[in-house]
C-alpha positions in Angstrom: 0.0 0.0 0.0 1.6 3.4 -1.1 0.9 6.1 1.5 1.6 10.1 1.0 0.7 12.0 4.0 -2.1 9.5 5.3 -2.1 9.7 8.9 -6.1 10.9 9.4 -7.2 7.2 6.6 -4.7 4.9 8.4 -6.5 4.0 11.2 -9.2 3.5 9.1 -7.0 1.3 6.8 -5.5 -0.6 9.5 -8.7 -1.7 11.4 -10.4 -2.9 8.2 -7.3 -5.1 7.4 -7.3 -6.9 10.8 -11.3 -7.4 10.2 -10.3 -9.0 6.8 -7.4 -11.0 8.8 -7.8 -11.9 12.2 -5.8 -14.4 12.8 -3.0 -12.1 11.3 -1.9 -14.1 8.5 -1.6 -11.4 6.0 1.9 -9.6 6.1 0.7 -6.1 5.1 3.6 -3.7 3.2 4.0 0.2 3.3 5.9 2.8 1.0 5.5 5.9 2.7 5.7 8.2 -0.1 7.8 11.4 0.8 5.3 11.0 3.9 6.1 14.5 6.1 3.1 13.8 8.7 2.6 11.2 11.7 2.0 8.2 9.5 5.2 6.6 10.2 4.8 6.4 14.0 1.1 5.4 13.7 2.2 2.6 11.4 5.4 1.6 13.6 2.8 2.0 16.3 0.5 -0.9 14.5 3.6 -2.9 13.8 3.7 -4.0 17.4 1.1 -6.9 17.4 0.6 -6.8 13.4 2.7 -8.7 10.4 3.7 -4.9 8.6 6.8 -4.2 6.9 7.4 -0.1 6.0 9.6 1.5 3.6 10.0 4.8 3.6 10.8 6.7 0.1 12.7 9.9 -0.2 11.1 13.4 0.5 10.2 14.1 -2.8 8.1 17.1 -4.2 5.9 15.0 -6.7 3.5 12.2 -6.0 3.9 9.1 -7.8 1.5 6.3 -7.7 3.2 3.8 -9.9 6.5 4.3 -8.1 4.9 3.8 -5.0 2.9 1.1 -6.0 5.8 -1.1 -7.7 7.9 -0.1 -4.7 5.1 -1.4 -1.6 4.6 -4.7 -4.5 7.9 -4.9 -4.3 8.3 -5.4 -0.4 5.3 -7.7 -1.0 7.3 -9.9 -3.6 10.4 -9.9 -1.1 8.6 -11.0 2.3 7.1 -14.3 0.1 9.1 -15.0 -2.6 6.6 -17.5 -3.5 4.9 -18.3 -7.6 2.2 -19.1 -5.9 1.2 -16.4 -3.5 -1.5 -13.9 -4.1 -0.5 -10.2 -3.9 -3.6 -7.9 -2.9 -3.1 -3.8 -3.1 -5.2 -0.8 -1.2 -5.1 2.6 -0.8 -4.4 4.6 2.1 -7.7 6.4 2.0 -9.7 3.0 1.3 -11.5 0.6 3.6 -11.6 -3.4 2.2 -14.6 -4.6 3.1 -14.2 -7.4 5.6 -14.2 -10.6 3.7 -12.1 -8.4 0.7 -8.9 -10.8 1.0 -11.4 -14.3 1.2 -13.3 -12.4 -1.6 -10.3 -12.1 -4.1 -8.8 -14.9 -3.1 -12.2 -16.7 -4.5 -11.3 -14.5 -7.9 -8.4 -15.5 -8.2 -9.1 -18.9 -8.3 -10.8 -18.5 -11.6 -7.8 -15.8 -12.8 -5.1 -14.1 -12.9 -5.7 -10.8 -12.0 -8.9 -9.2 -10.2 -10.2 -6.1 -10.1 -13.0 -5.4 -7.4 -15.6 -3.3 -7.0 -14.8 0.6 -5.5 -17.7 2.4 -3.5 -17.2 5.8 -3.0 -18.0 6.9 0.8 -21.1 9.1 0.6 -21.1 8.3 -3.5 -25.0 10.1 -3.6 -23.8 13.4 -2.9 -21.6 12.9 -6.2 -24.7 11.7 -8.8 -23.0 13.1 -11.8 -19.8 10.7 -10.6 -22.3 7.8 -10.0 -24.0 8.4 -13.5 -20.7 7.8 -15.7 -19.5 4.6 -13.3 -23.5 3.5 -14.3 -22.9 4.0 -17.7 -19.5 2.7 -18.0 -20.5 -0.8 -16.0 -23.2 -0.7 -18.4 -21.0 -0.7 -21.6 -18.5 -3.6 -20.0 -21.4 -5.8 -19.3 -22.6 -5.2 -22.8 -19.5 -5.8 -24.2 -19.3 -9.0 -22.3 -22.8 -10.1 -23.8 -20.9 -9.6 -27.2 -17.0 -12.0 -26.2 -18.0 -14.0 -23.3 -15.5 -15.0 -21.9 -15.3 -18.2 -19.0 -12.8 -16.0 -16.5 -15.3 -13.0 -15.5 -17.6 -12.5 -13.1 -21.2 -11.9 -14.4 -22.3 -9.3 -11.9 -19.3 -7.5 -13.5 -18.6 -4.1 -13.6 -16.1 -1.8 -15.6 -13.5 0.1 -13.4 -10.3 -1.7 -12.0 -8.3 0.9 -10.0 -5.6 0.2 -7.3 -7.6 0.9 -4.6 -9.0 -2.5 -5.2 -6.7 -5.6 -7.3 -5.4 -9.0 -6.8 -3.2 -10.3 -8.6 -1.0 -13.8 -8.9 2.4 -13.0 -8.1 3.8 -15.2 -10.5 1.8 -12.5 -13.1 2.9 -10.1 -11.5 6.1 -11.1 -11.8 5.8 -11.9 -15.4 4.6 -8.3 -16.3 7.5 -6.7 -14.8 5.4 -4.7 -11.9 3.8 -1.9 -12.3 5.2 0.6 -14.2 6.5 4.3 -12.6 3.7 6.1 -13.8 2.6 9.4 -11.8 -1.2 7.7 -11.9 -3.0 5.4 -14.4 -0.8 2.5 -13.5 -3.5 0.4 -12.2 -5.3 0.3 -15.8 -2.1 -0.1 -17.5 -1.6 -3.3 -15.5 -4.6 -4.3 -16.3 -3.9 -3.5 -19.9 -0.8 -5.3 -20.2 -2.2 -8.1 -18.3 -4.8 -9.0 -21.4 -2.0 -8.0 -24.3 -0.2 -10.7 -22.5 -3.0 -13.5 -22.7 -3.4 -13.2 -18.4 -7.6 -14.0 -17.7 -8.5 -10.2 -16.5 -11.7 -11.0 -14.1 -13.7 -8.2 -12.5 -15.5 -9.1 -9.9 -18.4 -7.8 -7.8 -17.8 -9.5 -4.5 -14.5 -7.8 -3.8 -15.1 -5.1 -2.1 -13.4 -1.7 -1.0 -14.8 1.5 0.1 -12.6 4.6 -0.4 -12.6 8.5 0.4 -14.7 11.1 -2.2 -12.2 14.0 -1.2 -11.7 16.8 -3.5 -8.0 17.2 -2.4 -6.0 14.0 -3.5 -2.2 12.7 -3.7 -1.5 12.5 -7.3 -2.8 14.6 -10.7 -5.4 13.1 -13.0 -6.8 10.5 -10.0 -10.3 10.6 -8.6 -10.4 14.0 -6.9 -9.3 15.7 -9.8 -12.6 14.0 -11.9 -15.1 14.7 -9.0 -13.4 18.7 -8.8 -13.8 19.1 -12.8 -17.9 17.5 -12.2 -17.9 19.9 -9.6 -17.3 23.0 -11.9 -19.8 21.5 -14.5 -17.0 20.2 -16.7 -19.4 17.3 -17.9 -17.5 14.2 -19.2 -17.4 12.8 -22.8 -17.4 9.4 -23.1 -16.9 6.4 -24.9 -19.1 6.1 -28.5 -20.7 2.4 -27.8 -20.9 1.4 -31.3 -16.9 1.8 -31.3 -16.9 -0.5 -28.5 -19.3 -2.9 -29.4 -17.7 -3.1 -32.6 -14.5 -3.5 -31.0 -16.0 -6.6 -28.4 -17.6 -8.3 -32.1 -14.1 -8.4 -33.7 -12.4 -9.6 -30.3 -15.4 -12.4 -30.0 -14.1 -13.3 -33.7 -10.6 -12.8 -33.5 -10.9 -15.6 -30.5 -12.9 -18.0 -32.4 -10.4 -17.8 -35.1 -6.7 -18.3 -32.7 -7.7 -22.1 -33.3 -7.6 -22.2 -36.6 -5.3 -19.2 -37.7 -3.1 -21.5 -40.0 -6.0 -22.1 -42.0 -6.1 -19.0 -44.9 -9.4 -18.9 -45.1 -10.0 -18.6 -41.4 -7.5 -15.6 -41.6 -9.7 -14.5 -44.3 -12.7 -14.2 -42.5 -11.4 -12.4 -39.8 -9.3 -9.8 -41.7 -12.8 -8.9 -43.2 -13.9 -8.2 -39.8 -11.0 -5.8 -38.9 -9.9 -5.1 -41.8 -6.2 -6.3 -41.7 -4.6 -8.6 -44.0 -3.8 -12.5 -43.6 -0.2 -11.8 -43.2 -0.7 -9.0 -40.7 -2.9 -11.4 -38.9 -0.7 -14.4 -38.6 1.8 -12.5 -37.3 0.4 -11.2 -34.7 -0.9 -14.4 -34.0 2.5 -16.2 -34.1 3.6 -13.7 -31.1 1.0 -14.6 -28.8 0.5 -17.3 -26.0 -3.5 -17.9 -26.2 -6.7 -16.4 -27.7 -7.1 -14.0 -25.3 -3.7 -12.0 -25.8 -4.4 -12.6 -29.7 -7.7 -10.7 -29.6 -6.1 -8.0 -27.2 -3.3 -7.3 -29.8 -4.9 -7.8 -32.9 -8.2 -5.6 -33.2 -7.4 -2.1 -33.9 -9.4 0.7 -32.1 -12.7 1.2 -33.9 -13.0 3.9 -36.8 -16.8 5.3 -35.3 -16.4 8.9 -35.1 -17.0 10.6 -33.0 -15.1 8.3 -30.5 -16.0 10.5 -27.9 -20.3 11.3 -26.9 -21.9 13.6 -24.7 -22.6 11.5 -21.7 -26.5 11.8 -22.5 -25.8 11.0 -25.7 -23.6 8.0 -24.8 -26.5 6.9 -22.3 -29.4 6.8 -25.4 -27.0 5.2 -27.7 -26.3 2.5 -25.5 -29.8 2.0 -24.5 -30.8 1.2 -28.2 -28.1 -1.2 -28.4 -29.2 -3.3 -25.5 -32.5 -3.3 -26.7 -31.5 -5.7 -29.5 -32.9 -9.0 -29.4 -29.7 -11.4 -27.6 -29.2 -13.2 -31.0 -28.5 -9.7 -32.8 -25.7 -8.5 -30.8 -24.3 -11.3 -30.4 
């Protein structure tokens, strides 16, 4: 868990991890971020009847969540030095819910990597914030009703942020960590996870709760998107057809991974993205498994505008899911 000036959340953080591990089998890992408050005595102070290990980074005058991140995963991939162990990361400000580590563990079973459900403390009083995670759950779900896929959760749901993943550690390992990113390394994990052919599950059941403040550690995170709602700056969004046309070819591109020495399999699926056979088999010839073929090999839909009007977006996708089961799909 990365930690910048944290002291008010910790307690917070720290009783909802001994709720999610009594017994205290959980060894749980701090990077205290250029920290310049009391969050290094209140964490030594927890150390005293609790498995934690703390790091603490330079003072520096930036906040960086993938270099925190990587460097608490890091501490994490020390302590076990096991393939086999399951890596779970938090945020300072968040509270797991109590059965969050039994919860991902469960997800994990069935993947590689899980990305659980966030609930925002008091979400109601942000509605506009509530309306685009709606709509964007929406869109995954549909897209899921277009490539199915035997690795996700059905009550699934579309965001995967760091406040809330699981993740093998022998993936983890394998994707080289997260990288130093000043925020937005939790999705590109997440990314990079799929490219590689690593079953991405989303699921419902793990649970974490974290803060709605306006004033956050790093640019372009969550406090930064509720502050722009705030001043009316209403969010575009993604165009649905795009990504339901994206989710069709990815549904095809899998089918086809089987069978992608035959030409005239090739065929049929450079009609559907519009790429050539030779393109197409060697992208294939690069990948481990269906999943990182379809990841690599379906360009970004051509629908313009990419970018709707939430409204818009919302009406468009409405019409979609609408269509009889057998049409979509």
């Amino acid at each position: 868990m990365p930690v910048r000036n944290e002291e008010r959340a910790l307690p917070g953080l720290l009783a909802a991890l001994r709720r999610c591990d009594p017994a205290g089998a959980v060894t749980s890992c701090f990077y205290l971020d250029g920290c310049s408050d009391g969050s290094e005595a209140l964490l030594r102070a927890a150390a005293a009847d609790r498995p934690i290990r703390i790091a603490i980074g330079p003072r520096q005058a930036d906040a960086n969540a993938g270099r925190a991140r990587r460097a608490a995963m890091l501490m994490a991939l020390d302590r076990i030095g096991d393939a086999d162990a399951l890596l779970f990361t938090t945020d300072a400000d968040s509270t797991p819910a109590a059965d969050w580590i039994a919860a991902g563990s469960a997800a994990l079973a069935l993947a590689d990597v899980a990305a659980g459900r966030i609930v925002r403390r008091n979400g109601s009083a942000d509605p506009l914030q509530g309306r685009v995670e709606r709509y964007f759950d929406r869109l995954h779900a549909y897209r899921r009703r277009l490539d199915p896929v035997d690795w996700e959760d059905r009550a699934s749901h579309h965001f995967g942020g760091g406040a809330n993943l699981a993740v093998r550690a022998a993936c983890y390992r394998a994707l080289g960590g997260f990288r130093t990113l000043p925020h937005g390394e939790d999705a590109d994990l997440l990314d990079e996870a799929a490219r590689a052919g690593f079953r991405v599950r989303r699921d419902a059941a793990m649970v974490v709760e974290t803060s709605s403040r306006r004033i956050g550690r790093v640019d372009g995170g969550l406090a930064g998107q509720l502050r722009r709602l705030d001043d009316g700056d209403l969010p575009q969004v993604a165009h649905p057809a795009g990504i339901a046309w994206q989710a069709r070819a990815q549904a095809a591109a899998r089918r086809a991974f089987a069978t992608i020495d035959d030409p005239a399999s090739r065929g049929r699926l450079g009609a559907v993205i519009g790429l050539d056979a030779d393109h197409i088999l060697g992208v294939a010839r690069d990948c481990p498994n269906g999943e990182a073929f379809a990841m690599r090999v379906v360009p970004a839909a051509s629908v313009q505008p990419a970018l709707l009007p939430l409204g818009l977006a919302e009406a468009a996708l409405a019409a979609l899911e609408a269509q009889p089961q057998e049409e979509a799909a």
